[in-house]
C-alpha positions as CSV (number, residue, x, y, z in Angstrom):
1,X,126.5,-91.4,114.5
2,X,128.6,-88.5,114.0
3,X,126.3,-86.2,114.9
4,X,127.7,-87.4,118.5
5,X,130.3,-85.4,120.5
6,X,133.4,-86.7,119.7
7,X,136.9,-87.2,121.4
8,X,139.4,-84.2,120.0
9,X,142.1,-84.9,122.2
10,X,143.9,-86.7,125.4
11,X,146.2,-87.1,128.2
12,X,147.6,-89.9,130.1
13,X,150.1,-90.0,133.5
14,X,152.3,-93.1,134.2
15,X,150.2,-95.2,135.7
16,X,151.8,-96.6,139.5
17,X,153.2,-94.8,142.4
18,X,153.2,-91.6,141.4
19,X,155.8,-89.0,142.6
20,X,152.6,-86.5,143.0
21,X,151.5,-86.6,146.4
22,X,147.8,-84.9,145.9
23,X,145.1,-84.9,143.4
24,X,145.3,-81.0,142.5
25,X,149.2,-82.3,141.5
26,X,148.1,-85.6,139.5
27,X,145.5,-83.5,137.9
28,X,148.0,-80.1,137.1
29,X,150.1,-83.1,135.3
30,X,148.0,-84.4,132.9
31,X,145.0,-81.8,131.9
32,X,147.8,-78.8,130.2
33,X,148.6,-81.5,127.9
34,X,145.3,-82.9,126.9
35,X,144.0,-79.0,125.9
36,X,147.6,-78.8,123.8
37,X,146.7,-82.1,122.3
38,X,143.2,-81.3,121.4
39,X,144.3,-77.6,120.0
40,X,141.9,-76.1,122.2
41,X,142.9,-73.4,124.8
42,X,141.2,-73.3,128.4
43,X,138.4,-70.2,127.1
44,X,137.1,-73.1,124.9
45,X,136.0,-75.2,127.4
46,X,132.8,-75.4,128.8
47,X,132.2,-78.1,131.8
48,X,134.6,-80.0,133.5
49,X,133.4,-83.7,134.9
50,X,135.6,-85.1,137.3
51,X,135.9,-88.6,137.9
52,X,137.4,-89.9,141.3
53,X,136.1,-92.6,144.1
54,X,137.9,-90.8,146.9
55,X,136.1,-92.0,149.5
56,X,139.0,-91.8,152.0
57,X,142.0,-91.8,149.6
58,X,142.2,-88.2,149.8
59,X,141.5,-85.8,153.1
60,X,140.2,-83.5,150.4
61,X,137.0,-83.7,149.0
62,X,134.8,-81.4,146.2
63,X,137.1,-82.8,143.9
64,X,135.0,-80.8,140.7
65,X,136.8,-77.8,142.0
66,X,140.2,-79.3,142.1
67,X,140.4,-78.8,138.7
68,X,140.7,-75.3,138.7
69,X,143.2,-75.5,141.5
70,X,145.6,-77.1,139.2
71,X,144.7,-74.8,136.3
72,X,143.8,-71.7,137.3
73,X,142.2,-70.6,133.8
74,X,139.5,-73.2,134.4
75,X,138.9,-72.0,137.7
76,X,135.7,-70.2,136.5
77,X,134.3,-72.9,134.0
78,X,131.4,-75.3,135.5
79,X,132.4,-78.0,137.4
80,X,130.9,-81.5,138.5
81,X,132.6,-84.4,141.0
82,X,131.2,-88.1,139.7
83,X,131.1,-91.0,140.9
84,X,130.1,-95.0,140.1
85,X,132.7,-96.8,142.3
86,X,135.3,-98.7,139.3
87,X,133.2,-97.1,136.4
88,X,133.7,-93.7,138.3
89,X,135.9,-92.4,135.0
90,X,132.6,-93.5,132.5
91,X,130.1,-92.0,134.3
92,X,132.6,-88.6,134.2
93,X,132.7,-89.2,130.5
94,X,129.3,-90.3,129.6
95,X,127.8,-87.2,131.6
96,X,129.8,-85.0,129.7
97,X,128.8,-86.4,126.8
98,X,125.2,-85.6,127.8
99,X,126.2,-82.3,128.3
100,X,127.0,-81.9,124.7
101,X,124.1,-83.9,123.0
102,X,122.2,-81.4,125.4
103,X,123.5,-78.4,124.0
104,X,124.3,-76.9,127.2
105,X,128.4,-76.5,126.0
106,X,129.9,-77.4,122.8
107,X,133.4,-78.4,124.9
108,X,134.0,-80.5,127.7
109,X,136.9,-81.8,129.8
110,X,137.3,-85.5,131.4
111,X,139.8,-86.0,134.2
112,X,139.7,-88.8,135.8
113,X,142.2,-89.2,138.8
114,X,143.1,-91.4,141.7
115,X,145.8,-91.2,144.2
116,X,145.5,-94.5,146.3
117,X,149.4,-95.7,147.1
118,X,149.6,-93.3,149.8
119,X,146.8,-95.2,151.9
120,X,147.7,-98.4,154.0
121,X,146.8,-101.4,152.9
122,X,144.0,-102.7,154.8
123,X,142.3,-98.7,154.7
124,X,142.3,-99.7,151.2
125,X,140.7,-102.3,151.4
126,X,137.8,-101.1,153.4
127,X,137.2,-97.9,150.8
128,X,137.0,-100.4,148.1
129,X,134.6,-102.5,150.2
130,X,132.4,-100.0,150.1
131,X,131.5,-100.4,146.9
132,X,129.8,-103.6,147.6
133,X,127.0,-104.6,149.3
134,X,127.9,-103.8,153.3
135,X,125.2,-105.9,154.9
136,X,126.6,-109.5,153.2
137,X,129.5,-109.3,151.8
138,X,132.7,-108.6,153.7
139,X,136.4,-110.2,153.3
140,X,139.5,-109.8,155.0
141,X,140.9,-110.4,151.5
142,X,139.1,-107.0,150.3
143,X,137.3,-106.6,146.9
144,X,139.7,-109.9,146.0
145,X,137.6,-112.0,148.2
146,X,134.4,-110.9,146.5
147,X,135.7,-111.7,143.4
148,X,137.2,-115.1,145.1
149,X,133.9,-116.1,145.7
150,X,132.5,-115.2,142.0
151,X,135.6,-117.5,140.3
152,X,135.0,-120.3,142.8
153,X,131.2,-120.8,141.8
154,X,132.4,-120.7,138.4
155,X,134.5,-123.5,138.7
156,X,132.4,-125.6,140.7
157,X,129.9,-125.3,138.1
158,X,132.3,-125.7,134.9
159,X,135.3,-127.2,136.2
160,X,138.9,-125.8,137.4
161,X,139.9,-122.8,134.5
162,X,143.1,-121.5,136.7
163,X,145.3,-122.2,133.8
164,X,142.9,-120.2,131.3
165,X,143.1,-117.3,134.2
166,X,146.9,-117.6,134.4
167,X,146.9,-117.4,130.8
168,X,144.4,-114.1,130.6
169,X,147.3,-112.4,133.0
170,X,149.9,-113.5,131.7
171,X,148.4,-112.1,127.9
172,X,148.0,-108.7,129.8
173,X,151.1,-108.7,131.1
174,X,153.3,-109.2,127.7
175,X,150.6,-106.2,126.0
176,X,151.5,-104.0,129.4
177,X,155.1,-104.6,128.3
178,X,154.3,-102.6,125.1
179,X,152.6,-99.5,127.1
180,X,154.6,-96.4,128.2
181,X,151.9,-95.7,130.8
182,X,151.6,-99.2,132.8
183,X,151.7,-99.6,136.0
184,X,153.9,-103.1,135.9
185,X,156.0,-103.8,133.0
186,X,157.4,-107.0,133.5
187,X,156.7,-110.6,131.7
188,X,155.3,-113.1,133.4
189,X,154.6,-117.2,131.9
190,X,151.3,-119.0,131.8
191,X,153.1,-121.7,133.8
192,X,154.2,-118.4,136.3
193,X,150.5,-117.1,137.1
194,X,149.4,-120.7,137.4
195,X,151.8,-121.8,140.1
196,X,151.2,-120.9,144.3
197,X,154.6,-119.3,145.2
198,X,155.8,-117.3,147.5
199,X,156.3,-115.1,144.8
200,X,152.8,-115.5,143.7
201,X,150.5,-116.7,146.6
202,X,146.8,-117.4,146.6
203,X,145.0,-114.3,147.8
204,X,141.1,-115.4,148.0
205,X,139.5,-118.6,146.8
206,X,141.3,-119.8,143.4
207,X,142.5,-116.7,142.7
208,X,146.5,-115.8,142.7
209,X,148.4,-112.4,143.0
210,X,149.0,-112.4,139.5
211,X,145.3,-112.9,139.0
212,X,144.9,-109.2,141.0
213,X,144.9,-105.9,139.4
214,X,147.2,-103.0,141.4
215,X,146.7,-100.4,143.4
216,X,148.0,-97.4,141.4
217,X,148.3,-93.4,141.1
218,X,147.3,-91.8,138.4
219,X,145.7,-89.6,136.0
220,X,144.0,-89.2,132.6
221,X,142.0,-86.5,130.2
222,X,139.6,-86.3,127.9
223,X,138.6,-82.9,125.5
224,X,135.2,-84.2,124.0
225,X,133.3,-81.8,121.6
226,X,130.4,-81.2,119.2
227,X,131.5,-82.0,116.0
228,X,130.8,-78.5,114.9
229,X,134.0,-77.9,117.0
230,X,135.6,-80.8,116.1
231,X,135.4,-80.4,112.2
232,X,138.5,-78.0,112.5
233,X,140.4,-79.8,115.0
234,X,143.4,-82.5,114.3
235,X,141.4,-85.8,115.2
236,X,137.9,-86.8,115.9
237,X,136.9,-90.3,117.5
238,X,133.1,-90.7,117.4
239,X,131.0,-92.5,119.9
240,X,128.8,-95.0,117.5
241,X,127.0,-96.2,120.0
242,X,127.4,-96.2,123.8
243,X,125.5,-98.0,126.8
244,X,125.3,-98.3,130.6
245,X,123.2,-101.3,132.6
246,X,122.5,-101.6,136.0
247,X,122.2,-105.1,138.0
248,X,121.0,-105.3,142.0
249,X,123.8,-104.8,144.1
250,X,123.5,-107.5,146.6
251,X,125.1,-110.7,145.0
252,X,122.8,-112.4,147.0
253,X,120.4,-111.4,144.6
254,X,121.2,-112.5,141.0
255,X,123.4,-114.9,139.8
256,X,127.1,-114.1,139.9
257,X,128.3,-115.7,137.5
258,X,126.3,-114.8,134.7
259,X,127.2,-110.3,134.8
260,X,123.9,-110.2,133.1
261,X,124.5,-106.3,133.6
262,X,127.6,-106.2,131.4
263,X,125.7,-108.2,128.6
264,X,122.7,-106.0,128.3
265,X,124.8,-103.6,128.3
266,X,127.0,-105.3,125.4
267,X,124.0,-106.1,123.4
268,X,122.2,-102.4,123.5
269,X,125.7,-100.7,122.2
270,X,126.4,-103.4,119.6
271,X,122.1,-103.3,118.5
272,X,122.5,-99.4,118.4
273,X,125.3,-99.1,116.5
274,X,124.2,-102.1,113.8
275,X,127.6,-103.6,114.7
276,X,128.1,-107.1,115.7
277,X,131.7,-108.2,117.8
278,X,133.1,-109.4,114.0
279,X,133.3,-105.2,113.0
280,X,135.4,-104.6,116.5
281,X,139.1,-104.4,115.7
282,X,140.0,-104.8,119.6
283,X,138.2,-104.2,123.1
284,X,139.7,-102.6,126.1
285,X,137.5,-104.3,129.0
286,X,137.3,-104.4,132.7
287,X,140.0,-107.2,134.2
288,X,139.8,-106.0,137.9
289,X,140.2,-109.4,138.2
290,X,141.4,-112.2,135.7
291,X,137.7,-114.1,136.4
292,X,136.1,-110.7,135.3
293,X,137.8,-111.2,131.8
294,X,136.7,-114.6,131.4
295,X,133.2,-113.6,132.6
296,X,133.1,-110.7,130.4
297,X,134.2,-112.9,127.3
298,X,130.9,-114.3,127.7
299,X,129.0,-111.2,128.2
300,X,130.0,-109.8,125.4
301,X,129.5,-112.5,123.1
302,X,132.7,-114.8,122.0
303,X,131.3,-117.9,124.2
304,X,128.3,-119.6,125.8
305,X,128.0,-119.5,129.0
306,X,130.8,-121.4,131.0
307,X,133.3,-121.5,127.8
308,X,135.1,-118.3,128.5
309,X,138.3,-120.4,129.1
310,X,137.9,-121.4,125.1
311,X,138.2,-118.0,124.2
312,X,141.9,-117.9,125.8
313,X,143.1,-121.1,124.9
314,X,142.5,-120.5,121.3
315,X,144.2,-117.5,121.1
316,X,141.3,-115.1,120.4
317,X,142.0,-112.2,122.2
318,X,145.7,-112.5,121.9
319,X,147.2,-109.0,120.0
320,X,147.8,-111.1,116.9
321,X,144.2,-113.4,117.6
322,X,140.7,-112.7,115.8
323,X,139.7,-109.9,118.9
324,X,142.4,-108.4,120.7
325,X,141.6,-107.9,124.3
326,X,143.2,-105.2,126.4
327,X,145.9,-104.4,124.3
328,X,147.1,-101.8,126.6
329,X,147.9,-104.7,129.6
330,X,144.4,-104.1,130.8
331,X,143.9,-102.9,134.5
332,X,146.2,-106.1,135.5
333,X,149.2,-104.6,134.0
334,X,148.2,-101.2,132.8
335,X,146.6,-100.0,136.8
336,X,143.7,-99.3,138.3
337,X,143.3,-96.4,140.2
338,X,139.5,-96.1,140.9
339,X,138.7,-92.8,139.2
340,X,141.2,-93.0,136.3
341,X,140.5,-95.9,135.1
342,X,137.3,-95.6,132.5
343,X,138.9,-92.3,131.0
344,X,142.0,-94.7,130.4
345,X,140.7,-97.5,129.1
346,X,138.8,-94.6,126.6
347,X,142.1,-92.5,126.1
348,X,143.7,-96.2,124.8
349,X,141.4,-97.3,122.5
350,X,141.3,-93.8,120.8
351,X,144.7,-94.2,120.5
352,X,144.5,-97.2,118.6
353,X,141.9,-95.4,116.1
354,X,143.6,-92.6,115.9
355,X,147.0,-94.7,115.0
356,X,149.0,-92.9,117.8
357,X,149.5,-96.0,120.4
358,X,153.5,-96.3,119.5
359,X,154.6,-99.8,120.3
360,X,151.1,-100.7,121.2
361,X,149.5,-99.9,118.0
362,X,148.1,-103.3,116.6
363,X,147.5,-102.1,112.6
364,X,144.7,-100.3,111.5
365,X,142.1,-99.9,113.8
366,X,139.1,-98.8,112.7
367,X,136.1,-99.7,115.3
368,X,136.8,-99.8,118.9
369,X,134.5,-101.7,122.0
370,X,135.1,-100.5,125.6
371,X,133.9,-102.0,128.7
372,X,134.1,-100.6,132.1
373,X,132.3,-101.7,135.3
374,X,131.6,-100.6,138.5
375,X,131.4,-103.4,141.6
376,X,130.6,-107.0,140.8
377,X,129.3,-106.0,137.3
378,X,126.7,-103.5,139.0
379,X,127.3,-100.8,136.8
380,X,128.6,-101.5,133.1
381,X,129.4,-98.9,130.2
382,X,129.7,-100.1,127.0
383,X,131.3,-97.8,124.4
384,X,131.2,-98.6,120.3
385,X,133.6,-95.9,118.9
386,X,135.3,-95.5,115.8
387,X,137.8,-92.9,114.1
388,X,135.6,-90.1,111.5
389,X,138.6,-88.0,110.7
């Protein structure tokens, strides 16, 4: 579907605590580059979509205009704030995108950004509780404890899979070891993840530190544009299909276990781009948590229900297996801050299409899935892309 804006070009901070102490500063460090990368200069563009959670992480809000704060040459171009709490950076890109296909601009610039290290702990904890559902779910263990609960209905409906959790982190971790940009690059062993130390204590239900994604600075940009624009540029990564599904919010309400959100949303990108998972040369997907992997394995198709765990064991989604999984490290090793993260995960896998990921780079990659999700699997983007140029 190359009729479909494509990606031109990119930016992406180091990913951690960030020597930038505001937004306007994590922003002014990332979007100079992406217009340099994409060939474009700042009288080219024509919308700017901002993707941050905010929500307390920042005194400063309007976050559309910060933008032009950290560039002043963009000062005058339209500007929108977005947000879908984890899938915040998506729902930036994806209503940019629209902005294209609309033909309100022929350019458009992504920056998603998040500065959450400089907020205490348990403040942290609250603003990410927020994105759950107030009135029944609550945990002194944060958005950990929700996802505590999630893992331990799933094994006490198909049996203990720690060790296939401990061996989802610990892939992560030796593929963050690869990345430039990630938040932690150190190793850590199967038998490491799997063990309760004080080094690596339980933090809700079955779940582990090492099972826990980090709190993280950072920042990254996309230039998207028509391909009437993008004909004449360096690079162009095409969307072949792209999705979002919504579930209830209330976990009350559905079953957790299943993220019947994420697999509607898996099926209706893979059905619109004629694909099936066999064309994908890797997926970057949403491992908030290591259970969310597993459970997304499902979703998206390489088990049944309840045999996630198989698709670890046998090596599938290793860098060298049949379907490499977050090849970057994934949000466990790679970060998470809130806003950044869906523009990242996108800003990775075009790198692997467009054969730019350095030490990363797993061969030639042709065909790229992305999954990014906001809450418990409440809002889920699915992206199909591939290289055209």
């Amino acid at each position: 579907m190359t009729e479909q804006p494509q990606i031109v070009g990119w930016a992406h901070s180091k990913f951690g605590k960030a020597p930038e102490e505001t937004l306007v500063a994590l922003m002014q460090s990332v979007v100079p580059d992406a217009l340099a990368h994409a060939g474009i200069g700042a009288q080219d563009v024509d919308g700017i979509f901002v993707g941050t959670y905010n929500n307390g992480f920042s005194k400063q809000a309007f976050e559309g205009a910060l933008v032009g704060m950290a560039v002043p040459e963009l000062a005058g171009v339209p500007a929108v704030h977005m947000e879908n709490a984890c899938a915040t950076g998506s729902a930036a890109l994806y209503g940019a995108l629209d902005f294209i296909a609309a033909g309100r601009g022929k350019v458009a610039l992504v920056v998603g950004a998040e500065k959450m290290t400089a907020t205490p702990g348990a403040q942290i904890g609250e603003i990410l509780m927020t994105a759950a559902w107030g009135e029944e779910e609550s945990s002194d263990a944060g958005f950990a404890g929700v996802f505590g609960q999630i893992a331990d209905g799933y094994f006490q409906r198909y049996g203990d899979n720690s060790m296939e959790l401990a061996m989802i982190a610990a892939k992560n971790h030796a593929n963050g070891m690869l990345n430039p940009y990630a938040h932690m690059q150190k190793p850590f062993t199967a038998e490491f993840c799997n063990t309760v130390s004080d080094k690596n204590p339980r933090v809700a239900g079955p779940l582990r530190r090492t099972d826990c994604s980090l709190v993280s600075d950072g920042a990254a940009v996309l230039v998207v544009a028509h391909p009437d624009v993008a004909k004449d540029l360096a690079r162009g990564i095409a969307f072949k299909a792209r999705a979002q599904a919504n579930d209830v919010l209330a976990l009350s309400r559905r079953d957790p276990c299943e993220f019947a959100g994420p697999r509607r949303a898996w099926a209706q990108a893979l059905e619109t781009a004629g694909v099936t998972l066999d064309d994908l040369n890797m997926v970057e997907t949403h491992d908030c948590f290591t259970i969310a992997e597993l459970l997304e394995y499902e979703a998206m198709g390489t088990a049944e229900r309840g045999q996630g765990g198989r698709v670890i064991r046998e090596g599938v989604t290793t860098r060298d297996g049949k379907l490499p999984v977050n090849p970057s490290g994934g949000l466990k090793s790679r970060g998470h801050p809130i806003g950044a993260t869906g523009v990242s995960q996108h800003v990775m896998a075009a790198m692997q299409l467009d054969g730019s990921a350095g030490d990363m780079q797993l061969g030639d990659v042709r065909m790229a899935g992305v999954f990014n999700m906001g809450g418990a699997a409440v809002a889920s983007y699915v992206s199909i892309l591939e290289r055209v140029k």
